[in-house]
N, C-alpha and C positions, 0 to 999 in steps of 0.2 A: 485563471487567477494568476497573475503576475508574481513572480518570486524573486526579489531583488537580493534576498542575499540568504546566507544560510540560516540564519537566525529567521529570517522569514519564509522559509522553505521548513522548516521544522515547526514553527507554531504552525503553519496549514496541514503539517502530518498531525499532529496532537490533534484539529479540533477534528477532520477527517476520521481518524480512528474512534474518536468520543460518539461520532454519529454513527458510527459504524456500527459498535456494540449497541446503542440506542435502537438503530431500525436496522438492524440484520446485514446492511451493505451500502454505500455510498459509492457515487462515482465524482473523478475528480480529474479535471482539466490544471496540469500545470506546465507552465513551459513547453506548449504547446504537446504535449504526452499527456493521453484520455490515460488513468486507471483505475481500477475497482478494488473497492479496498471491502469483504465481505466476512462473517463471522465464519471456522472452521468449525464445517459440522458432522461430527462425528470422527473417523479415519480418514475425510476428504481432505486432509492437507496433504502438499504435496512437495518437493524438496524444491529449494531457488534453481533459477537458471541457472544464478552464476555462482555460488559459493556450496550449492546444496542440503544449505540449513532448512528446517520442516518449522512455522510458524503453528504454535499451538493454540492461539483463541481468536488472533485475525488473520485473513489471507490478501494477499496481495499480488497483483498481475497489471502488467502492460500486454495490452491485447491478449493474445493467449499466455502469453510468458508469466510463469509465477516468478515471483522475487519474494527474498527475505522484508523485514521491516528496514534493517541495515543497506540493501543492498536497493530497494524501490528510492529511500530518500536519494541515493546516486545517480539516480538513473538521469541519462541525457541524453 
């Protein structure tokens, strides 16, 4: 999905996270970077790559790399 500007790179995180809690985990192709954005279950969150904040009810990763919610809309 194309992401022309930050305004539109953030409505595709809102509806991404909406389906996320909906069906347990979505995956999402943006700016050519595949990620999973899945519901944290139980003690299975894990600290971001890069800042080390723990995401309490969604999770989020490139490839194996988890990221924050802050730190996944960054990613390039």
């Amino acid at each position: 999905m194309p992401a022309r500007s930050a305004y539109d790179r953030e409505l595709v995180f809102e509806q991404a996270e909406v389906y996320a809690r909906r069906h347990g985990k979505v995956r999402l192709e943006l700016d050519r970077h595949e990620m999973l954005i899945s519901l944290v279950r139980g003690d299975a969150s894990r600290p971001c790559a890069e800042c080390g904040q723990r995401e309490a009810v969604l999770s989020f990763s490139v490839g194996s790399r988890p990221l924050c919610r802050h730190c996944i809309r960054t990613c390039r």
